[in-house]
C-alpha positions in Angstrom: -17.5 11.5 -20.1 -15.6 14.1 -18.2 -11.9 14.3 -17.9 -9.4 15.8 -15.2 -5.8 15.4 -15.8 -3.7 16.3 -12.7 -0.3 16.8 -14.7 1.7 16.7 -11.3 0.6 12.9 -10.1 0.5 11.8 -13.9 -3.5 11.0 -12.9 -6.3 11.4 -15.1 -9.3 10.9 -13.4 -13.0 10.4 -15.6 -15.9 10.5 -14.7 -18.0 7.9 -16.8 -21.6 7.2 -17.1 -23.0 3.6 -18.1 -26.6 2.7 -19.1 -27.8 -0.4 -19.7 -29.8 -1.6 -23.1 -32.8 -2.2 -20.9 -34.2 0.6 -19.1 -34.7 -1.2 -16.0 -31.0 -1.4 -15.8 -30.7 2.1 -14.9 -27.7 4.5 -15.1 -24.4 3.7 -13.3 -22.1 6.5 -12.6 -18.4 5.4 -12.7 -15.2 7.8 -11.4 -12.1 6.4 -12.9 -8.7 7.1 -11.9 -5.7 6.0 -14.5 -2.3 6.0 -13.0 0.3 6.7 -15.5 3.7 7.0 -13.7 4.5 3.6 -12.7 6.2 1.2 -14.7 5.5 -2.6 -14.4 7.9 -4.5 -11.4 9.1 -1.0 -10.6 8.3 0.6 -7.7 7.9 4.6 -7.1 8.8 7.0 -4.6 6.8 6.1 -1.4 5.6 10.1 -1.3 4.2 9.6 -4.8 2.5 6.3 -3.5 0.9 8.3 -0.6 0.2 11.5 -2.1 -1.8 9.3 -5.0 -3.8 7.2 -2.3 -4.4 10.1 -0.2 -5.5 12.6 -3.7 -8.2 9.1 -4.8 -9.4 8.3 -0.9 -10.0 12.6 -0.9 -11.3 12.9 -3.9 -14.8 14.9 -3.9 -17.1 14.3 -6.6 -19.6 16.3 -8.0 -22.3 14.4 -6.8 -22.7 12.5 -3.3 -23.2 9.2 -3.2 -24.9 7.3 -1.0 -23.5 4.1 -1.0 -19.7 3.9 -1.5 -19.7 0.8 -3.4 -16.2 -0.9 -2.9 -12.9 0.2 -5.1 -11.7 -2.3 -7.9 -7.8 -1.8 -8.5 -6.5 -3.1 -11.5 -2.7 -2.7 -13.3 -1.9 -5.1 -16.5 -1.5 -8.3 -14.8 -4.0 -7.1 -11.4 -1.0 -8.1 -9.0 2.4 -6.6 -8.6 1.4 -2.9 -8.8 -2.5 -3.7 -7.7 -1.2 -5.1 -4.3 1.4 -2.9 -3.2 -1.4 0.2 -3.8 -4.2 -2.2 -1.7 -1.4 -3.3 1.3 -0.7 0.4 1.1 -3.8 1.5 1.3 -4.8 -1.0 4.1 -2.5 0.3 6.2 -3.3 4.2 5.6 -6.9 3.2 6.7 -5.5 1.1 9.7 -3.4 4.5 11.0 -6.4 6.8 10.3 -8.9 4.4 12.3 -9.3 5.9 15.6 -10.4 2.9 17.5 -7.1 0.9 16.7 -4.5 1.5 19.3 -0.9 1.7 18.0 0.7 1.2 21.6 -1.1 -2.8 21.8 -1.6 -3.1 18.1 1.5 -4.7 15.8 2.0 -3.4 12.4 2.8 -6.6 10.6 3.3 -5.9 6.5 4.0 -9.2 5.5 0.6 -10.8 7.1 -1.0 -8.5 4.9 0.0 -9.3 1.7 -0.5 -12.5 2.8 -4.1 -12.1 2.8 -3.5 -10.4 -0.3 -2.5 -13.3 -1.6 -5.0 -15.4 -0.3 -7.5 -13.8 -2.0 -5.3 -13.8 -5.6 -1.6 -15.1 -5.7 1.2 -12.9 -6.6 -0.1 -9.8 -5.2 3.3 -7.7 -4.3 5.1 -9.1 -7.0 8.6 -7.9 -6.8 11.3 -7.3 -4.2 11.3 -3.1 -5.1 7.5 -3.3 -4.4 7.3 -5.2 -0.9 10.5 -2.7 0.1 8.3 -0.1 -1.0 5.1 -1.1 1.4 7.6 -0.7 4.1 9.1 2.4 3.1 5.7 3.7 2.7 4.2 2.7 6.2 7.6 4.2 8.1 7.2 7.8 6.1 3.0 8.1 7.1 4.3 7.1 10.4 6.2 9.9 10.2 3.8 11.8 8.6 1.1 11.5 11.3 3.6 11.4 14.0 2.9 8.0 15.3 6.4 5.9 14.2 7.2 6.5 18.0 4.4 4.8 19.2 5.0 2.0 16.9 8.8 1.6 17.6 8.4 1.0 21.5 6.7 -2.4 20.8 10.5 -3.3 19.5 13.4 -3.8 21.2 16.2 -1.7 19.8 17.0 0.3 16.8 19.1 -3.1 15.4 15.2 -4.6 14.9 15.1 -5.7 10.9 11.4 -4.4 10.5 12.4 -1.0 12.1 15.6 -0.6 9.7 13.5 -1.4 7.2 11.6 1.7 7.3 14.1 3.7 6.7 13.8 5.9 3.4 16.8 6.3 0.9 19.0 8.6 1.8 17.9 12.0 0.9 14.6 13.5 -0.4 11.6 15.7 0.5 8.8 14.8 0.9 5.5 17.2 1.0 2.6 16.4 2.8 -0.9 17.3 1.4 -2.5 17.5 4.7 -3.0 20.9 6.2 -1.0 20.9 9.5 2.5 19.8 7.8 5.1 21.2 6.0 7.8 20.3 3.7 10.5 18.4 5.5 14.2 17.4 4.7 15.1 13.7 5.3 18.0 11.9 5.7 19.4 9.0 6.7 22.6 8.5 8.2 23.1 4.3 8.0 23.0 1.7 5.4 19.1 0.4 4.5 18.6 -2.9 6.4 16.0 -4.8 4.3 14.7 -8.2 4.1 17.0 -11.4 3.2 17.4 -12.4 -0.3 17.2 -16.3 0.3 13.4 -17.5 0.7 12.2 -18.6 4.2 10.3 -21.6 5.1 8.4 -19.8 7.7 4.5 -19.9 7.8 2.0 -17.2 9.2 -0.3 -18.4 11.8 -2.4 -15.3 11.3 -3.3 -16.1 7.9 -2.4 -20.0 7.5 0.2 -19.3 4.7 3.0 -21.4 3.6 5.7 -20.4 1.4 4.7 -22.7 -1.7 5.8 -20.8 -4.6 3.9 -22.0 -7.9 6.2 -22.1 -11.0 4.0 -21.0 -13.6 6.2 -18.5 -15.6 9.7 -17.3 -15.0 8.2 -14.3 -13.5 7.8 -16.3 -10.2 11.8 -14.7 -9.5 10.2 -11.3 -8.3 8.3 -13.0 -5.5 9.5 -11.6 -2.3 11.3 -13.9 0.1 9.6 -14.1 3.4 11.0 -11.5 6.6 11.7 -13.3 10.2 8.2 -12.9 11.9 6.7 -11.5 15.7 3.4 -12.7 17.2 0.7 -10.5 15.8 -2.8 -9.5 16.4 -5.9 -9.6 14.0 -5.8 -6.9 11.5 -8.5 -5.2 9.9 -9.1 -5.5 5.8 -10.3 -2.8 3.6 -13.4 -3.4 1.4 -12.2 -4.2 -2.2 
Protein backbone atom coordinates (compact mmCIF):
# COMPACT_ATOMS: atom_id res chain seq x y z
CA UNK A 1 0.00 0.00 0.00
CA UNK A 2 0.83 3.61 -0.50
CA UNK A 3 0.76 6.14 2.14
CA UNK A 4 0.19 10.14 2.14
CA UNK A 5 0.31 11.91 5.38
CA UNK A 6 -0.96 15.52 5.08
CA UNK A 7 0.69 16.76 8.50
CA UNK A 8 -1.59 19.96 8.43
CA UNK A 9 -5.26 18.17 8.47
CA UNK A 10 -3.77 15.29 10.66
CA UNK A 11 -4.99 12.91 7.45
CA UNK A 12 -3.26 9.98 6.20
CA UNK A 13 -4.72 8.91 3.25
CA UNK A 14 -3.70 4.96 1.65
CA UNK A 15 -4.21 3.74 -1.05
CA UNK A 16 -4.87 -0.14 -0.60
CA UNK A 17 -5.23 -2.98 -2.91
CA UNK A 18 -7.40 -6.17 -2.12
CA UNK A 19 -7.43 -9.53 -3.98
CA UNK A 20 -9.52 -12.18 -3.42
CA UNK A 21 -8.31 -16.06 -2.77
CA UNK A 22 -10.15 -16.92 -5.96
CA UNK A 23 -9.07 -15.36 -8.98
CA UNK A 24 -12.40 -14.69 -10.25
CA UNK A 25 -12.70 -12.34 -7.36
CA UNK A 26 -10.52 -9.93 -9.00
CA UNK A 27 -8.54 -6.93 -7.57
CA UNK A 28 -10.35 -4.19 -5.56
CA UNK A 29 -8.64 -0.88 -5.26
CA UNK A 30 -9.41 0.89 -1.95
CA UNK A 31 -8.34 4.82 -1.07
CA UNK A 32 -8.54 5.23 2.62
CA UNK A 33 -8.63 8.34 4.51
CA UNK A 34 -7.90 8.15 8.46
CA UNK A 35 -8.83 11.21 10.42
CA UNK A 36 -6.70 11.70 13.38
CA UNK A 37 -7.66 15.09 14.94
CA UNK A 38 -10.91 14.51 16.42
CA UNK A 39 -11.59 13.27 19.65
CA UNK A 40 -14.73 11.18 20.50
CA UNK A 41 -18.06 13.52 21.62
CA UNK A 42 -15.86 16.55 20.76
CA UNK A 43 -16.38 18.57 18.05
CA UNK A 44 -13.66 20.57 15.85
CA UNK A 45 -13.35 23.82 14.31
CA UNK A 46 -16.04 24.05 11.54
CA UNK A 47 -12.97 25.25 8.96
CA UNK A 48 -11.18 22.08 9.84
CA UNK A 49 -14.61 20.10 9.21
CA UNK A 50 -14.84 21.82 5.73
CA UNK A 51 -11.37 22.04 4.72
CA UNK A 52 -11.30 17.92 5.48
CA UNK A 53 -14.62 17.27 3.40
CA UNK A 54 -13.60 19.57 0.77
CA UNK A 55 -9.53 17.89 0.65
CA UNK A 56 -11.53 13.88 0.49
CA UNK A 57 -14.57 15.10 -2.00
CA UNK A 58 -11.22 16.78 -4.16
CA UNK A 59 -9.11 14.30 -3.82
CA UNK A 60 -7.53 13.07 -7.34
CA UNK A 61 -6.31 9.68 -7.57
CA UNK A 62 -3.84 8.21 -9.48
CA UNK A 63 -6.05 6.23 -11.46
CA UNK A 64 -9.74 7.19 -12.82
CA UNK A 65 -12.43 5.32 -11.86
CA UNK A 66 -15.20 4.60 -13.56
CA UNK A 67 -17.72 4.01 -11.23
CA UNK A 68 -17.57 5.99 -7.94
CA UNK A 69 -18.79 3.39 -5.71
CA UNK A 70 -20.46 5.06 -2.63
CA UNK A 71 -18.26 6.37 0.58
CA UNK A 72 -18.43 4.22 3.89
CA UNK A 73 -17.67 6.67 6.99
CA UNK A 74 -16.84 5.02 9.97
CA UNK A 75 -15.44 6.60 13.67
CA UNK A 76 -15.27 4.01 16.80
CA UNK A 77 -18.88 3.72 17.57
CA UNK A 78 -20.05 4.75 13.52
CA UNK A 79 -22.36 7.62 15.04
CA UNK A 80 -21.41 10.74 16.81
CA UNK A 81 -18.39 11.76 14.66
CA UNK A 82 -19.74 9.59 11.47
CA UNK A 83 -22.89 11.73 11.28
CA UNK A 84 -21.94 15.11 11.91
CA UNK A 85 -19.18 14.47 8.77
CA UNK A 86 -22.26 12.84 6.57
CA UNK A 87 -25.01 15.89 7.65
CA UNK A 88 -21.99 17.97 6.79
CA UNK A 89 -21.28 16.64 3.94
CA UNK A 90 -24.92 16.45 2.70
CA UNK A 91 -25.29 19.83 2.90
CA UNK A 92 -21.86 20.86 1.02
CA UNK A 93 -23.36 18.74 -1.89
CA UNK A 94 -26.91 20.43 -1.45
CA UNK A 95 -25.07 24.16 -1.85
CA UNK A 96 -22.79 22.93 -4.64
CA UNK A 97 -25.91 21.42 -6.65
CA UNK A 98 -26.81 23.87 -9.21
CA UNK A 99 -30.30 22.84 -9.82
CA UNK A 100 -31.41 23.50 -6.14
CA UNK A 101 -32.59 27.01 -5.66
CA UNK A 102 -31.59 28.61 -2.24
CA UNK A 103 -34.32 31.51 -2.67
CA UNK A 104 -37.53 28.52 -2.56
CA UNK A 105 -35.38 25.87 -0.96
CA UNK A 106 -35.20 25.66 3.20
CA UNK A 107 -32.05 24.61 4.81
CA UNK A 108 -33.45 22.45 7.56
CA UNK A 109 -30.34 20.66 9.73
CA UNK A 110 -32.29 18.94 12.09
CA UNK A 111 -34.49 16.94 9.23
CA UNK A 112 -31.34 15.76 8.22
CA UNK A 113 -29.97 14.04 10.94
CA UNK A 114 -33.10 12.86 11.24
CA UNK A 115 -32.81 10.75 8.28
CA UNK A 116 -29.58 10.11 9.64
CA UNK A 117 -30.95 8.57 12.24
CA UNK A 118 -33.45 6.70 10.54
CA UNK A 119 -31.11 4.89 8.77
CA UNK A 120 -28.89 4.18 12.22
CA UNK A 121 -29.84 5.80 15.66
CA UNK A 122 -27.57 8.07 17.44
CA UNK A 123 -26.05 9.66 14.44
CA UNK A 124 -25.03 13.32 15.77
CA UNK A 125 -24.35 12.16 19.07
CA UNK A 126 -23.61 15.15 21.21
CA UNK A 127 -24.73 18.70 21.74
CA UNK A 128 -20.90 20.17 20.56
CA UNK A 129 -21.50 18.10 17.34
CA UNK A 130 -25.16 19.18 16.21
CA UNK A 131 -23.89 23.04 17.20
CA UNK A 132 -21.14 22.19 15.02
CA UNK A 133 -23.44 21.15 11.73
CA UNK A 134 -24.81 24.48 12.14
CA UNK A 135 -21.71 26.37 12.57
CA UNK A 136 -20.49 24.60 9.58
CA UNK A 137 -23.48 25.31 7.12
CA UNK A 138 -23.53 29.30 8.17
CA UNK A 139 -19.48 29.57 7.45
CA UNK A 140 -19.82 27.65 3.66
CA UNK A 141 -22.69 29.96 3.36
CA UNK A 142 -20.36 32.50 3.81
CA UNK A 143 -17.87 30.92 2.01
CA UNK A 144 -19.79 30.66 -1.28
CA UNK A 145 -21.62 33.77 -0.70
CA UNK A 146 -25.00 32.47 -0.51
CA UNK A 147 -26.00 32.95 3.56
CA UNK A 148 -27.89 36.06 2.10
CA UNK A 149 -30.01 34.16 -0.03
CA UNK A 150 -30.71 31.87 2.63
CA UNK A 151 -31.43 34.48 5.44
CA UNK A 152 -34.40 36.29 3.38
CA UNK A 153 -36.60 33.18 3.81
CA UNK A 154 -36.52 34.34 7.71
CA UNK A 155 -37.96 36.98 9.33
CA UNK A 156 -35.50 38.93 11.38
CA UNK A 157 -32.05 38.63 12.67
CA UNK A 158 -33.77 37.47 16.36
CA UNK A 159 -34.64 33.92 14.13
CA UNK A 160 -32.99 30.96 16.57
CA UNK A 161 -31.72 28.98 13.35
CA UNK A 162 -30.10 32.19 11.97
CA UNK A 163 -28.27 32.99 15.50
CA UNK A 164 -27.29 29.81 15.40
CA UNK A 165 -24.98 30.09 12.68
CA UNK A 166 -23.06 32.38 14.13
CA UNK A 167 -19.25 31.32 14.65
CA UNK A 168 -17.44 31.84 18.03
CA UNK A 169 -16.22 34.93 18.42
CA UNK A 170 -12.89 35.32 16.63
CA UNK A 171 -10.92 33.13 14.14
CA UNK A 172 -9.75 32.85 10.51
CA UNK A 173 -10.72 30.96 8.52
CA UNK A 174 -8.96 30.00 4.97
CA UNK A 175 -10.66 28.80 2.19
CA UNK A 176 -9.01 26.25 -0.18
CA UNK A 177 -10.99 27.28 -3.12
CA UNK A 178 -9.25 29.49 -5.59
CA UNK A 179 -11.33 32.79 -5.75
CA UNK A 180 -11.13 33.42 -1.80
CA UNK A 181 -8.90 34.66 0.55
CA UNK A 182 -8.23 34.56 4.14
CA UNK A 183 -10.82 36.46 6.17
CA UNK A 184 -11.07 37.83 9.72
CA UNK A 185 -14.35 36.97 11.61
CA UNK A 186 -16.04 38.26 14.36
CA UNK A 187 -18.93 38.28 16.15
CA UNK A 188 -20.27 40.95 18.06
CA UNK A 189 -23.46 39.16 20.16
CA UNK A 190 -23.82 36.30 22.40
CA UNK A 191 -24.27 32.64 20.41
CA UNK A 192 -28.00 31.89 20.34
CA UNK A 193 -28.18 27.99 20.15
CA UNK A 194 -30.70 25.42 20.56
CA UNK A 195 -32.57 24.76 24.05
CA UNK A 196 -31.26 22.45 26.54
CA UNK A 197 -34.59 20.76 27.66
CA UNK A 198 -35.78 18.08 24.98
CA UNK A 199 -38.83 18.84 22.78
CA UNK A 200 -41.77 16.66 22.02
CA UNK A 201 -41.96 17.91 18.61
CA UNK A 202 -42.12 15.42 15.50
CA UNK A 203 -40.80 15.95 11.82
CA UNK A 204 -43.35 15.50 9.24
CA UNK A 205 -40.66 15.36 6.71
CA UNK A 206 -39.13 12.32 7.96
CA UNK A 207 -41.98 10.81 10.39
CA UNK A 208 -39.65 11.18 13.54
CA UNK A 209 -40.62 11.27 17.10
CA UNK A 210 -38.39 12.12 19.85
CA UNK A 211 -38.30 8.55 21.49
CA UNK A 212 -35.01 8.41 23.07
CA UNK A 213 -33.88 4.60 23.77
CA UNK A 214 -31.99 4.18 27.06
CA UNK A 215 -29.56 1.78 26.26
CA UNK A 216 -26.28 3.21 27.98
CA UNK A 217 -25.71 6.35 29.86
CA UNK A 218 -24.40 7.77 26.77
CA UNK A 219 -27.98 8.55 25.60
CA UNK A 220 -27.24 12.28 27.69
CA UNK A 221 -25.33 13.61 24.58
CA UNK A 222 -28.34 13.27 22.36
CA UNK A 223 -29.29 16.58 21.14
CA UNK A 224 -32.56 18.07 22.21
CA UNK A 225 -34.81 18.89 19.32
CA UNK A 226 -34.84 22.92 17.81
CA UNK A 227 -38.47 24.64 17.26
CA UNK A 228 -39.16 23.66 13.60
CA UNK A 229 -40.51 25.65 10.00
CA UNK A 230 -42.34 23.89 7.13
CA UNK A 231 -39.74 22.42 4.85
CA UNK A 232 -39.37 21.02 1.52
CA UNK A 233 -37.87 17.56 0.32
CA UNK A 234 -34.26 17.37 0.57
CA UNK A 235 -31.89 15.58 -1.34
CA UNK A 236 -29.57 12.61 0.34
CA UNK A 237 -26.05 11.81 -0.54
CA UNK A 238 -25.14 8.23 -1.63
CA UNK A 239 -23.56 6.43 1.43
Amino acid sequence: QKVLYQRELDLRIRYIHLKGINRNHGEHRVIHYGFTGWKDFNAIEPSTLLELIDTINNHDPEEERENEPPEVVHCSAGVGRTGTYIAVDTIVRMLDDQSNDLQTMELDVMSIVYHLRKDRMKMVQTYAQYVLVNHCVGEYLRRTNQLGLVARQFSGDDDPYINSLVLPKQGTVRSHYSNMSERKYSTQRSVSTIGTQRSRRQSNLSGHEDRYIRRNHEDDHLPPIPPRRSVSVQNSSDY
